[in-house]
KEMARMAR-311077 format. One line per field, with one value per residue (C-alpha): residue number from 1; z, x, y. Coordinates in Angstrom, 3 decimals, decimal comma. Layout:
! residues N
mivo	NUM;... .
up	Z;... .
east	X;... .
north	Y;... .
***
This chain:
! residues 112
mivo	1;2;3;4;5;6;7;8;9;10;11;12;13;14;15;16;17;18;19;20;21;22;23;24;25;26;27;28;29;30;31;32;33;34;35;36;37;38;39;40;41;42;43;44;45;46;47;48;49;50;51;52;53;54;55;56;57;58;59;60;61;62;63;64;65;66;67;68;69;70;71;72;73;74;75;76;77;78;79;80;81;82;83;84;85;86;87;88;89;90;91;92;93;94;95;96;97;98;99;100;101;102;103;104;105;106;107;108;109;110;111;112 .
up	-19,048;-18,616;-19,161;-17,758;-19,749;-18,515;-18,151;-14,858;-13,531;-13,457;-11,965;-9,559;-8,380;-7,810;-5,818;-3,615;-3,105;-2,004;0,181;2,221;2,286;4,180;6,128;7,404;6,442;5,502;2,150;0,796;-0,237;-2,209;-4,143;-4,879;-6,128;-8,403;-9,452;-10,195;-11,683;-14,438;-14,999;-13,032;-10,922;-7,631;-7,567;-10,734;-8,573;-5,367;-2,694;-1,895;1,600;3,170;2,962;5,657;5,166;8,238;6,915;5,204;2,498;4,057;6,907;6,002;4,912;8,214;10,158;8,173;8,489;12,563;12,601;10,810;12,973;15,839;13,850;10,846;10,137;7,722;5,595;7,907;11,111;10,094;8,994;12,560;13,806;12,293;11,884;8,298;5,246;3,888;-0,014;0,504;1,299;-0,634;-3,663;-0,773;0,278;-3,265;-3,543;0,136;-1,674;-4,729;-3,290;-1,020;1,961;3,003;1,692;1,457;2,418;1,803;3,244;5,921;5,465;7,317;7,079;4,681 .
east	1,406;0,544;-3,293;-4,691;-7,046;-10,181;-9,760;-7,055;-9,104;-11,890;-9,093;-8,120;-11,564;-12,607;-9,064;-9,823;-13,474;-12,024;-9,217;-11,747;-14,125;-11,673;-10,094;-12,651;-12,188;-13,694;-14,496;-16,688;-19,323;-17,355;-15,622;-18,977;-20,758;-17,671;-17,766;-22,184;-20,765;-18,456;-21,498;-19,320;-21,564;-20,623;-20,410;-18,598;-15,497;-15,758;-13,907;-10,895;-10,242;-7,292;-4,018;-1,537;1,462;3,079;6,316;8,419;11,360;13,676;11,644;9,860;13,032;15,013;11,798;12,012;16,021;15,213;12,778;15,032;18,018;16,120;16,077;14,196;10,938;7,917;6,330;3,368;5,247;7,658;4,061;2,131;5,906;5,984;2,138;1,919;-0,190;1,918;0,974;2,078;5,811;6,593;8,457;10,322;11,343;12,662;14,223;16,791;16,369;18,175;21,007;22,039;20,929;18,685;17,705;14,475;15,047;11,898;8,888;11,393;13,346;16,919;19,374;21,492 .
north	27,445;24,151;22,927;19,637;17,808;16,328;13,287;14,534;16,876;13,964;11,335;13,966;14,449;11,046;10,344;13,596;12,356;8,823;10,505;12,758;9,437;7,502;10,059;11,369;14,771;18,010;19,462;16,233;18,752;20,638;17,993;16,253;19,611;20,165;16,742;17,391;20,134;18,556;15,649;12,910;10,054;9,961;6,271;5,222;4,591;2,550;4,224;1,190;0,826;2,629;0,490;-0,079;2,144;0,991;0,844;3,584;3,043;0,380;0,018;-3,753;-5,029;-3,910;-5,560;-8,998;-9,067;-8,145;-11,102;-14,020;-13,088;-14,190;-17,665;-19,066;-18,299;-18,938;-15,961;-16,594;-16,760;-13,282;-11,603;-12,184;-11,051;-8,041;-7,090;-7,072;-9,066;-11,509;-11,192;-7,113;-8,716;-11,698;-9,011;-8,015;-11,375;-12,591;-9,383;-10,002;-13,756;-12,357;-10,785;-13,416;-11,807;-14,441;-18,133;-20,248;-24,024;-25,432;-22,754;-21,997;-18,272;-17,792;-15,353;-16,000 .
***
């Protein structure tokens, strides 16, 4: 039988605390009385803001190739395209950049 230490059941509490926070959901009582109950403070951890998951496995890549086949584009320009942040897609870029798939002249992205 396996045992978790502390230190996960603490981690896990704070994450479920931060989960219910910004989903809205029920059970926020319960996790902060267990979490009274172990000695944690309620607000060691700020709860971060929920991230856009708007795309799944594949799914950003197949939207930036869908974008530069419609011609070239800036990371700025494919980002207000395809409704996403462009700092959360620049590994993806150098990654289609790396296997030839498309090319950067300048700031300008084409398919490559």
């Amino acid at each position: 039988m396996h045992r978790h230490s502390d230190e996960t059941i603490n981690t896990s509490l704070y994450f479920l605390r931060a989960q219910i926070i910004r989903d809205g959901a029920d059970g926020l009582k319960h996790v902060e009385a267990l979490m009274k109950l172990r000695g944690l403070a309620l607000d060691a951890l700020p709860v971060p803001e929920k991230r856009n998951r708007r795309f799944r496995k594949g799914q950003l890549r197949q939207a930036i190739l869908d974008e530069l086949r419609k011609g070239p584009r800036t990371s700025r320009q494919i980002a207000e395209a395809i409704g996403h942040d462009r700092s959360n897609f620049a590994h993806t870029l150098q990654a289609l950049k790396a296997r030839g798939v498309i090319r950067l002249d300048g700031w300008v992205w084409s398919v490559g």
